[in-house]
C-alpha positions, 0 to 999 in steps of 0.5 A, spaced: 640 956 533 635 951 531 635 943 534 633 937 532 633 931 536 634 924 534 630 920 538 631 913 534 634 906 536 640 906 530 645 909 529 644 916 532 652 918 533 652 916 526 646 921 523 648 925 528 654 926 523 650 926 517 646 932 519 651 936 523 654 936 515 648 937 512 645 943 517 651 946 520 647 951 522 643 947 528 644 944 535 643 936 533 642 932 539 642 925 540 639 926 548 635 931 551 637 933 558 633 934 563 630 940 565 633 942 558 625 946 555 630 950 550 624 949 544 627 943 539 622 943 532 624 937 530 624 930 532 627 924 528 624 917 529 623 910 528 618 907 533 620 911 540 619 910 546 611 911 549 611 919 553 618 921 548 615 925 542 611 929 547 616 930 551 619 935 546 619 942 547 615 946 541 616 941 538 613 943 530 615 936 526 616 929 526 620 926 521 620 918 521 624 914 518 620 909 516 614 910 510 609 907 513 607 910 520 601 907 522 605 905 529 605 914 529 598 914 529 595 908 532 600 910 538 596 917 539 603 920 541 604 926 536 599 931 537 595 933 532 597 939 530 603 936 528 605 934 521 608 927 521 612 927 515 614 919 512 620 917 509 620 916 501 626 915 498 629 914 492 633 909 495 627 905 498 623 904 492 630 902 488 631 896 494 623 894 493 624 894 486 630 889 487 627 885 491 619 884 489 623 883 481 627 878 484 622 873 487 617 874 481 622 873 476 624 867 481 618 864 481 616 865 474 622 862 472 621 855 476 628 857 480 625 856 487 621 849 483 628 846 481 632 848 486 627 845 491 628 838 486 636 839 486 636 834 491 633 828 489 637 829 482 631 830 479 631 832 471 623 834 470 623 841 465 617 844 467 613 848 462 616 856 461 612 861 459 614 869 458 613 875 462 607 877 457 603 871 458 603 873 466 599 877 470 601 881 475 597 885 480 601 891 485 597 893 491 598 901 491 600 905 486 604 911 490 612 911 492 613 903 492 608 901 488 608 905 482 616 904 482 615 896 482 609 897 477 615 900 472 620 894 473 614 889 471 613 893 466 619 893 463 621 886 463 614 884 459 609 882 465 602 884 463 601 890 470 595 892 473 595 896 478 590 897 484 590 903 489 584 908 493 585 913 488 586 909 480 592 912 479 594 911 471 601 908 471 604 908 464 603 902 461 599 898 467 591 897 468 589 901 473 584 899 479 580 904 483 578 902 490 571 900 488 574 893 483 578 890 487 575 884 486 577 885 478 584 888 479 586 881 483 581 876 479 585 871 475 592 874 477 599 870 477 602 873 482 599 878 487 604 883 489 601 887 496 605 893 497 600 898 501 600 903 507 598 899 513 590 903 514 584 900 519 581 899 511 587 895 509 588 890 515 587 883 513 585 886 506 589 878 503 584 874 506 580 867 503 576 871 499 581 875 496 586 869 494 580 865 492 580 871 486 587 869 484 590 863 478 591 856 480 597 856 483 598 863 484 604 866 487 604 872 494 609 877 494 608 882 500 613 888 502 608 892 506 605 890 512 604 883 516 598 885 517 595 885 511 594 877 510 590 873 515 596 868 516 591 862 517 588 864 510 595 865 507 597 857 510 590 854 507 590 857 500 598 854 499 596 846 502 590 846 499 595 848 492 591 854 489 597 858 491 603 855 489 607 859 494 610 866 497 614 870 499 614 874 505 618 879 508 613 883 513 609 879 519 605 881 524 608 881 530 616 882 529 622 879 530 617 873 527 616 867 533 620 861 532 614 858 533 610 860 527 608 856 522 612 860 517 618 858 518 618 851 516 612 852 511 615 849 505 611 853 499 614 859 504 620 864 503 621 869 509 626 875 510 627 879 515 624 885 513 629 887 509 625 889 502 627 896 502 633 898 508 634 905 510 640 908 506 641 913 512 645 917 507 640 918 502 634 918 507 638 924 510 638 928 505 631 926 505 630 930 511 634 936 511 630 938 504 624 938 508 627 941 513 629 946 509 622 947 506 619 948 512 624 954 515 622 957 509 614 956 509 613 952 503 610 945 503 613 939 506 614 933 501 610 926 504 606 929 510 601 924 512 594 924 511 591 922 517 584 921 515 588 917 510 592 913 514 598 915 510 
């Protein structure tokens, strides 16, 4: 009988259940007992505790259950003949999709404006233009990007698309790693929804936003440590940015102290973009489960030269 230990901080009864139906065949533990060296080949994780992935006896894979990994891999905690795996789903890539949709059709449309001038009973309509007359540029082309680069597409927004490799996406202007001044040059809204790398840090800077259309609008999903926060507070006082929508922070849950928080041209979720459904993300799992006990290609096994 094959093991596999669920070692994140949710609900671990709760997956336990979804695995044990999925994978009748397997020990699933939700602690490993001590002096227990039985081999366990597979740990799921979130962000776990320094010493527990090492901790794991014959340990073969590290399933994650988040797409980006780079606490993983900054952590030094998974040996590096041990295949990380991410978690790419249908059920993350629709819930980015609702919600980057949602704030660029907000800001397109004014709603955020009017709504903001509500209550001074201010009767101003202001100049409405189509999704075709705006420019849109997505940040990363892969699981997330390349879903929400669709959505745009769909309801009209002239798309590019900039990404390390170019990838075409149907429709959309695609950028390769060397244009990125091209790709954002002139945009209306900046979407970032890329993997969080020692090339990507602090990518959003004063220069970058410089490159956007007056009164352009930020919407990042990915990572807080993509925007230089100061930059990002510069650019909106001084009215080059218009506002933005942040769901992602350096340092979470976000200090009461931060100056996100009142910045009136700043809209701030808790990381709540694109949830884990656990059922989806199970299933997910057990796939690649299932590929590697028969020796074929695991799905999402992270680059680490890559970082993702």
């Amino acid at each position: 009988m094959s093991r596999i230990f669920i070692a994140s901080k949710g609900d671990r009864a709760g997956m336990a259940r979804l695995f044990r139906a999925a994978l009748p065949e397997f020990e699933v533990l939700t602690d490993l007992a001590p002096g227990d060296d039985r081999p366990v080949p597979y740990i799921v994780v979130g962000r776990p505790d320094p010493g527990v992935v090492r901790s794991v006896p014959g340990l073969q894979v590290v399933l994650s259950l988040n797409a980006g990994i780079e606490h993983l891999l900054a952590s030094g905690e998974v040996p590096q003949d041990i295949p990380i795996v991410r978690l790419v789903d249908e059920g993350l890539a629709a819930g980015m999709a609702e919600w980057v949709l949602a704030h660029v059709l907000g800001w397109h449309r004014n709603i955020l404006a009017y709504r903001d001038e509500q209550p001074q009973r201010r009767w101003a309509p202001k100049a409405e233009k189509l999704a075709r007359e705006r420019v849109v540029t997505v940040l990363g082309a892969g699981a997330l990007g390349g879903p929400v680069a669709d959505h745009l597409l769909r309801f009209g927004f002239q798309t590019r698309v900039w990404s390390r490799s170019g990838r075409a996406i149907d429709g959309a202007a695609a950028f390769a790693h060397d244009h990125l001044a091209e790709a954002v040059t002139g945009a209306d809204v900046l979407v970032n929804l890329l993997p969080l790398t020692p090339d990507t840090r602090d990518l959003i800077d004063a220069g970058l936003l410089a490159r956007l259309a007056p009164g352009a609008f930020l919407v990042n999903g990915a990572r807080g440590g993509h925007v230089v926060d100061d930059d990002l507070i510069a650019a909106l006082d001084s009215g080059h940015l218009s506002g933005a929508a942040l769901d992602v922070f350096r340092t979470e849950p976000l200090p009461p102290e931060h100056p996100f928080w009142t910045h009136p041209k700043i809209l701030v979720s808790p990381h709540v973009a694109a949830p884990t459904h656990m059922d989806i993300a199970v299933a997910e799992m057990v796939a690649n489960i299932r590929r590697h006990m028969a020796g074929t290609p695991m799905l999402n096994v992270v680059d680490r030269t890559a970082g993702y």
